[in-house]
RONU-922946 format. One line per 4 residues: their letters; for each residue x, y, z of N, C-alpha, C. Coordinates in steps of 0.05 Angstrom, whole numbers. Example, Ala and Ser with C-alpha at 12.3 -4.5 7.8 and 13.67 -1.06 7.14 Angstrom:
as	264/-114/156/246/-90/156/264/-66/156; 257/-45/142/273/-21/143/258/1/157
! end
This chain:
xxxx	-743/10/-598/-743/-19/-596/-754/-27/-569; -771/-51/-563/-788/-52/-540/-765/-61/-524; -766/-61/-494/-737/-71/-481/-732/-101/-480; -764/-117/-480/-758/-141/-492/-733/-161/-521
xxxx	-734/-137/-534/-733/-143/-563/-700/-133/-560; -691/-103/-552/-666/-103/-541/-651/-118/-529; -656/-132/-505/-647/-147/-491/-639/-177/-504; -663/-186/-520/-654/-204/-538/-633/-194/-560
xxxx	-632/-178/-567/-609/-165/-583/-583/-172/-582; -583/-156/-555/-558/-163/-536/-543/-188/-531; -565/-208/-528/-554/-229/-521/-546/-249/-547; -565/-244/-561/-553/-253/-593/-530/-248/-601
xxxx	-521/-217/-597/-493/-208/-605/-472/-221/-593; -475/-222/-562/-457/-238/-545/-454/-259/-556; -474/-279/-554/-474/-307/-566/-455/-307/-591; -464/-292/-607/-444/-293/-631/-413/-286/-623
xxxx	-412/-272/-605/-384/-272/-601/-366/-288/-585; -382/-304/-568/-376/-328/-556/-368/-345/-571; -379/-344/-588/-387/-374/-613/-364/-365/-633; -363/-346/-640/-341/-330/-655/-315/-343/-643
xxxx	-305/-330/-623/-278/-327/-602/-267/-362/-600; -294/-379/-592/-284/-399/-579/-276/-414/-609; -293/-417/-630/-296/-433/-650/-265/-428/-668; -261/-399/-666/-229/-398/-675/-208/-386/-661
xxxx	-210/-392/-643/-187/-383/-618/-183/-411/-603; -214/-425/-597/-208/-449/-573/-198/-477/-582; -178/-486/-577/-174/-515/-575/-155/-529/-552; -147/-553/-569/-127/-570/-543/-99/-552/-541
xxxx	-91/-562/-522/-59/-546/-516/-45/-569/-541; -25/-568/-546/-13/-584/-556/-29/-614/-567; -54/-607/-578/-68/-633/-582/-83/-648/-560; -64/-644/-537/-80/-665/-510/-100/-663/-505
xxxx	-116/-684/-510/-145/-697/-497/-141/-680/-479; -179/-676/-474/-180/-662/-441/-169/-638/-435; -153/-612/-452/-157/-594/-444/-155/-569/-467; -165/-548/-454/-166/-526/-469/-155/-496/-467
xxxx	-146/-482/-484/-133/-460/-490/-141/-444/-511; -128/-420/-508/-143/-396/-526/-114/-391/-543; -118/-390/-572/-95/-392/-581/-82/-359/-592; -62/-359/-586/-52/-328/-588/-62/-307/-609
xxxx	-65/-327/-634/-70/-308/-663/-87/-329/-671; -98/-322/-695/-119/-330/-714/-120/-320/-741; -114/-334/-757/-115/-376/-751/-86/-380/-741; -78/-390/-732/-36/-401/-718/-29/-420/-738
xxxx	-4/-418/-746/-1/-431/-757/16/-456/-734; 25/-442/-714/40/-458/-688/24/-483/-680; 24/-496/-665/10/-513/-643/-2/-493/-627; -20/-500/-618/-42/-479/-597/-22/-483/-573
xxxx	-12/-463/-553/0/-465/-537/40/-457/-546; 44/-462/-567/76/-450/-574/79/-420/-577; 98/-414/-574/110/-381/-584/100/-367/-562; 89/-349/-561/90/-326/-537/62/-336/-520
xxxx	63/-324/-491/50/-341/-472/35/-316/-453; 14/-314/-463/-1/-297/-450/-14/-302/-426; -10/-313/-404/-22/-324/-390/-46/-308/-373; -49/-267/-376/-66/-254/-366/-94/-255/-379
xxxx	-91/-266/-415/-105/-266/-429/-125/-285/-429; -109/-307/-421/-126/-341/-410/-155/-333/-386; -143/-317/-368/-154/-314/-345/-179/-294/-357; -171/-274/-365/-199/-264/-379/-217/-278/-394
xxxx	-203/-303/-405/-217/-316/-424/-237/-332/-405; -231/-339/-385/-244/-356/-365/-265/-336/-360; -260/-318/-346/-282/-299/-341/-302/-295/-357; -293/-291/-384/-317/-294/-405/-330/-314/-409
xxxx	-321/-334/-397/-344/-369/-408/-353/-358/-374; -352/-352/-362/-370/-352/-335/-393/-330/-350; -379/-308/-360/-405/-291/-353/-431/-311/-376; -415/-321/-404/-430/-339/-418/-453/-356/-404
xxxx	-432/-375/-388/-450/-387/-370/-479/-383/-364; -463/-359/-340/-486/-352/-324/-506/-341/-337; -508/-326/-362/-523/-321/-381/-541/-341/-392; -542/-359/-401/-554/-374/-415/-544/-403/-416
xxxx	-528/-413/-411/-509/-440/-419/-514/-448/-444; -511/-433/-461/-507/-454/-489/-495/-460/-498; -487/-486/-503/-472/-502/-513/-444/-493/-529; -423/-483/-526/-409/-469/-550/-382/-502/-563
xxxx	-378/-491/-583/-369/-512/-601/-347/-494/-614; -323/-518/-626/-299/-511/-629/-286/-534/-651; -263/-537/-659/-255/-558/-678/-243/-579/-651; -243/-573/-631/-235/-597/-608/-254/-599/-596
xxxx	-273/-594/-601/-298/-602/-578/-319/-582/-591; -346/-598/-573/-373/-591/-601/-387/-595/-575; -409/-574/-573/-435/-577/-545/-432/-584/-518; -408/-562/-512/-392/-555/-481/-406/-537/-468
xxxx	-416/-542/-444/-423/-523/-433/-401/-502/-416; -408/-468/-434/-380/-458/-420/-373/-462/-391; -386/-460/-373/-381/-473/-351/-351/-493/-337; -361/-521/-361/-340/-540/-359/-311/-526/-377
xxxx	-325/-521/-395/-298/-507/-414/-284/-486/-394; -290/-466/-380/-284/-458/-365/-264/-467/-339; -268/-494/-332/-259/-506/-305/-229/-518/-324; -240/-524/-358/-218/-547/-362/-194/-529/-370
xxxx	-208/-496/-379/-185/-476/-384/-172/-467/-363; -180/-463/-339/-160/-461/-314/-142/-479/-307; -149/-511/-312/-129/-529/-307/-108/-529/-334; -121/-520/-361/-98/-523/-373/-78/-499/-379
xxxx	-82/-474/-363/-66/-451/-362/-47/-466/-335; -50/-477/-321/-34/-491/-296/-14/-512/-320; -28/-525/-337/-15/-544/-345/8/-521/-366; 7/-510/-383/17/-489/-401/38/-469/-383
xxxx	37/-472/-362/53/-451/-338/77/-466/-332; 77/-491/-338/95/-505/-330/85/-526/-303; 64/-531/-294/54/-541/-276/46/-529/-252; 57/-495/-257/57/-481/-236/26/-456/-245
xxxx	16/-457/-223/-7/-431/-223/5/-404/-215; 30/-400/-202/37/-376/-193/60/-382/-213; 67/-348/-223/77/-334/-239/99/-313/-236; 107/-293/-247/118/-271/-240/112/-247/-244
xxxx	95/-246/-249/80/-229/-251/49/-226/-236; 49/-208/-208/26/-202/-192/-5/-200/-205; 1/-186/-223/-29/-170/-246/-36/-200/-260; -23/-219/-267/-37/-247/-277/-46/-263/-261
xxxx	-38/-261/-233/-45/-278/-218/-69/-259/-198; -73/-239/-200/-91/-221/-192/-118/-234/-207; -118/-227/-233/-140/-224/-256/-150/-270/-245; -132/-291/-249/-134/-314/-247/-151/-320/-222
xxxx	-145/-311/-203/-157/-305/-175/-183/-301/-169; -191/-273/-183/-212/-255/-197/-227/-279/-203; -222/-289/-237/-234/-311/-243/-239/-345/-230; -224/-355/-218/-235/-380/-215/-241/-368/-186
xxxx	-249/-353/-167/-262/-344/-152/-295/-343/-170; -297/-329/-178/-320/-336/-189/-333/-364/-199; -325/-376/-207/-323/-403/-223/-333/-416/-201; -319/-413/-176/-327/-433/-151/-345/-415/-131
xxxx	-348/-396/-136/-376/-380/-123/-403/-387/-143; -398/-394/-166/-430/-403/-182/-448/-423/-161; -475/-406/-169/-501/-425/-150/-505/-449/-168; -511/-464/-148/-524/-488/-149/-510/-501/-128
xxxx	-521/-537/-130/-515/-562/-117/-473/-554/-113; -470/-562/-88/-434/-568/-79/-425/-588/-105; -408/-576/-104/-385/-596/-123/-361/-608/-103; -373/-625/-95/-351/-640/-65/-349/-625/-49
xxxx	-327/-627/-23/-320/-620/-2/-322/-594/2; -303/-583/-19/-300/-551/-25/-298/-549/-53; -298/-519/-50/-294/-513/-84/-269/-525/-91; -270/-526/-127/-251/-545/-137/-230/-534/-148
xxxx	-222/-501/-144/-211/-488/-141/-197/-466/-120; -202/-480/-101/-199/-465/-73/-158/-472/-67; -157/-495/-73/-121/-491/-66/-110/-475/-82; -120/-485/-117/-110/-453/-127/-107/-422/-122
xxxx	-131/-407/-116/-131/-394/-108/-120/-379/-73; -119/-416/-63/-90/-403/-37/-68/-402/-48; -57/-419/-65/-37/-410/-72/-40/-383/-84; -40/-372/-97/-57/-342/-122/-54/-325/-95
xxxx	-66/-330/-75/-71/-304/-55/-50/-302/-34; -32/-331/-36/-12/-329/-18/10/-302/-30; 16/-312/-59/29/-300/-73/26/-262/-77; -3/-259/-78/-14/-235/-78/-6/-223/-51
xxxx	-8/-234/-33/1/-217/4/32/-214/7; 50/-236/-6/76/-231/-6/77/-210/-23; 73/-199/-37/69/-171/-56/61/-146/-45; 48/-149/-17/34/-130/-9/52/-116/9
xxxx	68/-101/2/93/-89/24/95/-58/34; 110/-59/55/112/-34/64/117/-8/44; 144/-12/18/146/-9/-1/139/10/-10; 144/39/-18/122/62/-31/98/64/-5
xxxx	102/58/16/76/60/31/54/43/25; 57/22/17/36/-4/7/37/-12/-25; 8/-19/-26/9/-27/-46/13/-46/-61; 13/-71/-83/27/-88/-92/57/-84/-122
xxxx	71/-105/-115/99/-99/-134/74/-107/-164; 86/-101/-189/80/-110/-198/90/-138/-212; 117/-139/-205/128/-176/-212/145/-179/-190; 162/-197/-190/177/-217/-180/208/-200/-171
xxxx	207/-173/-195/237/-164/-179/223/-135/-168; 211/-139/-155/193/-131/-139/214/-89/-141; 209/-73/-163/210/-40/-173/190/-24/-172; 175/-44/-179/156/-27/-182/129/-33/-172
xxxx	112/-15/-169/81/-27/-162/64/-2/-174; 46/-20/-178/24/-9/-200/-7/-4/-199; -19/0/-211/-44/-2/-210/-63/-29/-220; -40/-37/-245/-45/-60/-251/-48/-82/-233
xxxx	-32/-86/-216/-28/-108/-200/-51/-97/-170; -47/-78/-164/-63/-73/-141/-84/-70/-143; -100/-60/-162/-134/-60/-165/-142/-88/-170; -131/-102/-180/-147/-128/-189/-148/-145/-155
xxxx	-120/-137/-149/-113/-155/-112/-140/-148/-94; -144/-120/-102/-155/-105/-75/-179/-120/-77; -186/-113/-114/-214/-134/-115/-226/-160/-105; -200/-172/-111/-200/-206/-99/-207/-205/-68
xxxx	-195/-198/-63/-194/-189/-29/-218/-185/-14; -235/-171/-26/-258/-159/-22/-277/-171/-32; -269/-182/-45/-289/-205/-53/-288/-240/-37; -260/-237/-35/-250/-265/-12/-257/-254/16
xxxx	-260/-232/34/-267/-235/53/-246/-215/65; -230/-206/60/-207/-201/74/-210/-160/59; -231/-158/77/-241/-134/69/-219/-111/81; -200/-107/109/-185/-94/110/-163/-91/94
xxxx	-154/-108/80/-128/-108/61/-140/-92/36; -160/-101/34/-175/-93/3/-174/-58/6; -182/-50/29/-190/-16/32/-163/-10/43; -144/-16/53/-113/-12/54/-106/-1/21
xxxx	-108/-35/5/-99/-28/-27/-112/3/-37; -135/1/-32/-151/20/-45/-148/60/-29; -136/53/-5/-121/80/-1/-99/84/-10; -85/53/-15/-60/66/-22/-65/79/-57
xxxx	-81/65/-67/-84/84/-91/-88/108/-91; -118/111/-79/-120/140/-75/-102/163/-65; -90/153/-51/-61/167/-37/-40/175/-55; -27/150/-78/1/152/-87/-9/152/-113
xxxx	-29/151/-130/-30/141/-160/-48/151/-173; -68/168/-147/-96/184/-156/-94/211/-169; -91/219/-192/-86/240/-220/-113/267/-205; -93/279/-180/-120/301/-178/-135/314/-199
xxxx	-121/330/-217/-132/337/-240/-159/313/-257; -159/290/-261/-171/291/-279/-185/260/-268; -176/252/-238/-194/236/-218/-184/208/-227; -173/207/-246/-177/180/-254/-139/166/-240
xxxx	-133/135/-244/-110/131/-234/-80/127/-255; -67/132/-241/-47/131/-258/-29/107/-260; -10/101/-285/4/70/-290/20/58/-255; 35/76/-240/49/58/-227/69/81/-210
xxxx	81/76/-195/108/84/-178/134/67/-182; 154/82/-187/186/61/-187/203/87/-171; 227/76/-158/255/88/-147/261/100/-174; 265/131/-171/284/136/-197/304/148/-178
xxxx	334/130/-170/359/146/-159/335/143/-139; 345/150/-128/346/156/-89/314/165/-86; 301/165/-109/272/185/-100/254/165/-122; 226/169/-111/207/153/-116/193/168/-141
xxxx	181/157/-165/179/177/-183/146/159/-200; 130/174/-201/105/165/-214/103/165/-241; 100/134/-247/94/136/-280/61/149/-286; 62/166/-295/34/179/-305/18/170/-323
xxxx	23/147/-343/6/145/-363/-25/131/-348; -42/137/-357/-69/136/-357/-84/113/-377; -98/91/-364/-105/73/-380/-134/64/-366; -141/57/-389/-171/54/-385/-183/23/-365
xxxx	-172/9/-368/-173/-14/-353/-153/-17/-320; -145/8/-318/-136/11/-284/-162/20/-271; -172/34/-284/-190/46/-273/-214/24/-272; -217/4/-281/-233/-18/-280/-240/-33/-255
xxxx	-218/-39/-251/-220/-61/-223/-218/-43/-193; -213/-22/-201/-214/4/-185/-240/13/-174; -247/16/-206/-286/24/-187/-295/-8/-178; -291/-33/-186/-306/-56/-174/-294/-57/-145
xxxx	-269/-55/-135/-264/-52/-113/-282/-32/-94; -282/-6/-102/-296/8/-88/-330/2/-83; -344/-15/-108/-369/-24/-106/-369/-44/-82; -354/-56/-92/-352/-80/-72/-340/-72/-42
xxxx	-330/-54/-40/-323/-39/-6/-346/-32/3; -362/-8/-13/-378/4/-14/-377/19/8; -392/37/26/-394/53/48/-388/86/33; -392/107/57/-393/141/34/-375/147/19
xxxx	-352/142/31/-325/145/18/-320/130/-18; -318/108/-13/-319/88/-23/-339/93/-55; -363/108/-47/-386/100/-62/-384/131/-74; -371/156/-72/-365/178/-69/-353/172/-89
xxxx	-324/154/-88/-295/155/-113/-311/146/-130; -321/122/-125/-343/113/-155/-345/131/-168; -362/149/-152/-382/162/-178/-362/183/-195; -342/191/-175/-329/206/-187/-311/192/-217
xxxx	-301/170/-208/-285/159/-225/-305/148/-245; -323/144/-254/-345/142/-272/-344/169/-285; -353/183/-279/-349/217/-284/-325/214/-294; -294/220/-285/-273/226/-296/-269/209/-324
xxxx	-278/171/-322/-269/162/-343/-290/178/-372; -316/181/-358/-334/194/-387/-323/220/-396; -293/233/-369/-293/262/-378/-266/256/-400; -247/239/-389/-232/237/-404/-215/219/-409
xxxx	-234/195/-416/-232/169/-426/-242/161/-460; -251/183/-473/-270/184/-489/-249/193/-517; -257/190/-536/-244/200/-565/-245/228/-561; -234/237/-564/-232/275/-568/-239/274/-602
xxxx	-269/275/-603/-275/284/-626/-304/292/-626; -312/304/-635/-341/316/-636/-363/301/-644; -354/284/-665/-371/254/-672/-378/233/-654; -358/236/-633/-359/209/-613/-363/221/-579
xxxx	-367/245/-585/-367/258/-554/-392/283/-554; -420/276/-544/-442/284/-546/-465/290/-520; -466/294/-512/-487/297/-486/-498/267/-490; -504/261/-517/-520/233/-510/-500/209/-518
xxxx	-475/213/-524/-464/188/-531/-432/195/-527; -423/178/-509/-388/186/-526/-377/156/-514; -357/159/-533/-348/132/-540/-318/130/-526; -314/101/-509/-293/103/-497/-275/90/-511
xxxx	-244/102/-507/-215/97/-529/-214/76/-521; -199/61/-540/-183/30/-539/-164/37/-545; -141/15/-544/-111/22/-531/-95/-6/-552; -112/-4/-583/-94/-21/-597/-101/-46/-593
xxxx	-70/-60/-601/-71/-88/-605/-49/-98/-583; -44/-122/-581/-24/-137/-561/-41/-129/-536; -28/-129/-517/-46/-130/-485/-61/-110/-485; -64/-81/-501/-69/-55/-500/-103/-69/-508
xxxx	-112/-91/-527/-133/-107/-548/-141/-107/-513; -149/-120/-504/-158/-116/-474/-167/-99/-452; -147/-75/-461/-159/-62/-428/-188/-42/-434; -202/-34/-450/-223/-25/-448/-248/-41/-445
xxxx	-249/-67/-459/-266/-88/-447/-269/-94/-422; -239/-95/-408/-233/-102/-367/-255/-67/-362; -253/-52/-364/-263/-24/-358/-299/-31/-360; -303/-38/-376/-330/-45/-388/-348/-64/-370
xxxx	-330/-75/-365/-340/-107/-345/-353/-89/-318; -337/-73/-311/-334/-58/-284/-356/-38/-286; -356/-26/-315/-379/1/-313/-404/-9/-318; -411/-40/-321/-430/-50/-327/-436/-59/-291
xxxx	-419/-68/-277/-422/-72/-255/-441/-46/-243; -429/-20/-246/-435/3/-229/-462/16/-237; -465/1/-263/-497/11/-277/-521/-7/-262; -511/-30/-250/-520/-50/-238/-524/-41/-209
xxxx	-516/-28/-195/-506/-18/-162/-525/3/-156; -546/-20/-141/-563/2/-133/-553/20/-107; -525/23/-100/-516/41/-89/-509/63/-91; -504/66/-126/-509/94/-138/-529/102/-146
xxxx	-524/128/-150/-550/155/-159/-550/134/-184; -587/148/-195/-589/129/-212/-573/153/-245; -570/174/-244/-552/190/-262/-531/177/-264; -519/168/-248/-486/156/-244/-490/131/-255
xxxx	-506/108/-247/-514/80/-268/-517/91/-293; -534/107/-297/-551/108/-332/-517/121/-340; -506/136/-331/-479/143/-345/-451/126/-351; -462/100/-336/-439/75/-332/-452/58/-354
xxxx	-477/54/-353/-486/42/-371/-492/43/-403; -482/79/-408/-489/88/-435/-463/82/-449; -430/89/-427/-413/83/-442/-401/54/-450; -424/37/-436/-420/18/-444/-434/-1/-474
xxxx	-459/13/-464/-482/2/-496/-469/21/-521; -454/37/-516/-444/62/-546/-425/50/-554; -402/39/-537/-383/24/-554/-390/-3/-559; -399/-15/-549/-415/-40/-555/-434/-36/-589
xxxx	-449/-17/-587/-461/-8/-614/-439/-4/-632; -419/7/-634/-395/15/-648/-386/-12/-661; -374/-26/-636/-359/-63/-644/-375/-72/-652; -404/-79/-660/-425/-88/-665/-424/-87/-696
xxxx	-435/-59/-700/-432/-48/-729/-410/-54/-746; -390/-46/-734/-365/-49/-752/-349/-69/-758; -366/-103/-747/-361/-128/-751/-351/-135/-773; -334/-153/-785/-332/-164/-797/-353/-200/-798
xxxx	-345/-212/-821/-356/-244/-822/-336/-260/-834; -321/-276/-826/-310/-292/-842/-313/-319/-829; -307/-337/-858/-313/-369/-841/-342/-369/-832; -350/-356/-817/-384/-352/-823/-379/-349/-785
xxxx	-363/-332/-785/-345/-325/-755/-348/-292/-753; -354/-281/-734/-350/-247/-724/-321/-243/-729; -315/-217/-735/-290/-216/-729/-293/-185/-718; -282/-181/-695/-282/-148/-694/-263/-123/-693
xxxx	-273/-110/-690/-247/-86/-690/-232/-83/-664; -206/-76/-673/-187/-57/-643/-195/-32/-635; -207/-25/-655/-220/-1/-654/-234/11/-663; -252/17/-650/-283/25/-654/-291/45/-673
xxxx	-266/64/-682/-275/82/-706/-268/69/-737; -254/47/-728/-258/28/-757/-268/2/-748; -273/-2/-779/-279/-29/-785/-270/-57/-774; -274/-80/-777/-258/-98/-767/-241/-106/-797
xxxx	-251/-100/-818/-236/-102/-845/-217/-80/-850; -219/-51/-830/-198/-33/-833/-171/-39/-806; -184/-63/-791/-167/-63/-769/-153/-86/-780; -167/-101/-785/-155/-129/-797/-158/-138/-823
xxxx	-149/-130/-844/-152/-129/-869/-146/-160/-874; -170/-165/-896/-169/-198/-904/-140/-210/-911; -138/-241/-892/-115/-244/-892/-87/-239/-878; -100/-231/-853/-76/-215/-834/-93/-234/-812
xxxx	-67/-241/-799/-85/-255/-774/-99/-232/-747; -121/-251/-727/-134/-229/-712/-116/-239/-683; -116/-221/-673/-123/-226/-642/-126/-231/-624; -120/-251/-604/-147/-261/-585/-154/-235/-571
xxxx	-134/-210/-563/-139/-200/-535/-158/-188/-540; -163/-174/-584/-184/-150/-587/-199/-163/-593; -212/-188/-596/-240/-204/-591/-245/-207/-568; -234/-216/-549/-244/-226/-524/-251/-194/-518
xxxx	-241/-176/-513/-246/-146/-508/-279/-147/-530; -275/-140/-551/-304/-146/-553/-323/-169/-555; -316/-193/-530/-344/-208/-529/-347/-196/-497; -323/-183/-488/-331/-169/-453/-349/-143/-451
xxxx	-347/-130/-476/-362/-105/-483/-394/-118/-485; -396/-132/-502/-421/-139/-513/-435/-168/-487; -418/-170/-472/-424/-190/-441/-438/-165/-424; -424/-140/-426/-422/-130/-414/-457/-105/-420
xxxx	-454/-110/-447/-480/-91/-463/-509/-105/-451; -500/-135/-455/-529/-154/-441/-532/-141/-417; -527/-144/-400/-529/-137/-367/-535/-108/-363; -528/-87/-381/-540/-58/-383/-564/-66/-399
xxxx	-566/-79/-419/-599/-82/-426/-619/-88/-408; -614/-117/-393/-630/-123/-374/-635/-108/-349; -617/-94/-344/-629/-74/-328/-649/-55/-336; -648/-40/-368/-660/-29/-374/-692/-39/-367
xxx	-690/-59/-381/-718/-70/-388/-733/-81/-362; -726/-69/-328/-736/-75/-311/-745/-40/-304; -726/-23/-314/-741/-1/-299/-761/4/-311
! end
């Protein structure tokens, strides 16, 4: 296929899944004029905004109308609103996760207010003409970063807690901080976070990082599980540090996730293709898309070997091909899989509600597939 013709591919698919996500996931909180939210399941039978309150999921959601945005701005439409540019939909979903919080932007949990940070940081870094004085999210995010540094404690030798009764600290909460950080300016705290990983949470065997540290009794004890989306904000930190060291863990941690991030099966694991695991439904519907965002970043970084991009970038277009294929249509809507070795009709059989976390995960894959195309189609 010419790289022209790919690239348009790409962005078609996205589009559809933009258009998908928002059209049956997006509306008002509770009906109110003027703002918007991503509703937990599909179709709800609740009020958009009742029953369980995802507030890490919002924040990704934001991130996705940016990368939309910046893509193309087209118009996306919903049963509360019709020819929004994600952009604005974007600004009015940050104010109404403030409004849904209880009026409050800070939380109890570090890792949501990490990922929120992340996003309307971007939102108010977009080019063009000033939008007033300052950005229109800048007190938020003092607040967001105030909260993030009170987290940042001597504690295990650094690092951030991951909530409010401050046990434990994680990877979760500290890779996304370190990112922010490093991206806000405050580049020594960011490479602090990012030793302390490498130091307390870095899995010598197999390179990649591990869930977290807690006190067990009198001694400090490492939770070991391994997840695909720690390792996400991990390598964007280190892109964004960048220098030998720095640019060194990359490649490695690229390498470890393709060594063993992948399906253990012979079908999905190939010199020319292997396919990276997903981690289910509920928050788990998420973390390989957060992973994806990042390996699409590092395919992008002309500070890596170009072996180390083309290898960030393959595991990103293979599972992207996978969610693609194995679409569902209903309502005349995408629907996709949790997981990539089935269907979206074997994941979600007609009649069972979907998702938001394993759609938004694949419209971040297929955000993420555009941006490995377009690179292609320059070399």
């Amino acid at each position: 296929m010419p790289a022209a013709q790919t690239v348009r591919t790409a962005e078609l698919r996205a589009d559809t899944a933009a258009q998908s996500v928002t059209t049956a996931f997006g509306g008002r909180l509770f009906g109110i004029p003027g703002t918007h939210l991503g509703a937990v399941r599909a179709p709800q039978p609740l009020p958009r905004g009742a029953g369980a309150w995802h507030y890490w999921w919002q924040a990704h959601y934001v991130d996705l109308l940016v990368d939309t945005g910046l893509r193309s701005r087209t118009p996306l439409s919903g049963k509360d609103f019709t020819g929004v540019d994600p952009i604005r939909l974007a600004d009015t979903l940050i104010r109404t996760i403030r409004l849904r919080n209880g009026g409050r932007i800070t939380n109890s949990f570090y890792d949501d207010m990490a990922w929120l940070a992340l996003a309307a940081l971007r939102v108010d870094s977009l080019p063009g003409p000033p939008r007033g004085s300052k950005p229109r999210h800048q007190r938020l995010r003092e607040s967001l970063g105030s909260a993030l540094r009170s987290a940042h404690t001597r504690d295990f030798g650094g690092g951030l807690f991951w909530n409010r009764s401050r046990t434990f600290k994680n990877t979760p909460a500290t890779a996304p901080a370190a990112l922010y950080f490093a991206r806000g300016g405050d580049r020594e705290r960011a490479q602090a976070l990012i030793d302390w990983l490498n130091t307390v949470l870095l899995d010598p065997e197999t390179g990649l990082y591990f869930d977290g540290i807690r006190m067990d009794g009198s001694r400090p004890l490492v939770e070991t599980p391994i997840y695909t989306y720690n390792q996400g904000p991990v390598l964007g930190a280190l892109l964004e540090l960048g220098g030998p060291a720095n640019l060194g863990r990359a490649t490695e941690l690229i390498q470890a996730t393709a060594a063993h991030l992948v399906y253990d099966d012979d079908r999905y694991d190939t010199d020319d293709a292997r396919l990276l695991r997903t981690h289910g439904s509920g928050d788990g519907g998420l973390f390989t898309g957060i992973l994806c965002r990042y390996l699409a970043e590092a395919a992008a970084a002309p500070t890596l070997d170009r072996k180390t991009r083309e290898l960030a970038g393959t595991l990103v277009t293979e599972l992207a091909e996978r969610l693609w294929k194995g679409r569902a249509t209903r309502n005349n809507l995408a629907v996709f899989s949790a997981d990539p070795r089935q269907t979206a009709d074997e994941s979600y059989p007609a009649g069972t509600g979907v998702e938001l976390s394993t759609q938004l995960q694949a419209w971040m894959v297929l955000e993420a597939a555009v941006r490995v195309a377009r690179l292609d189609s320059t070399v």
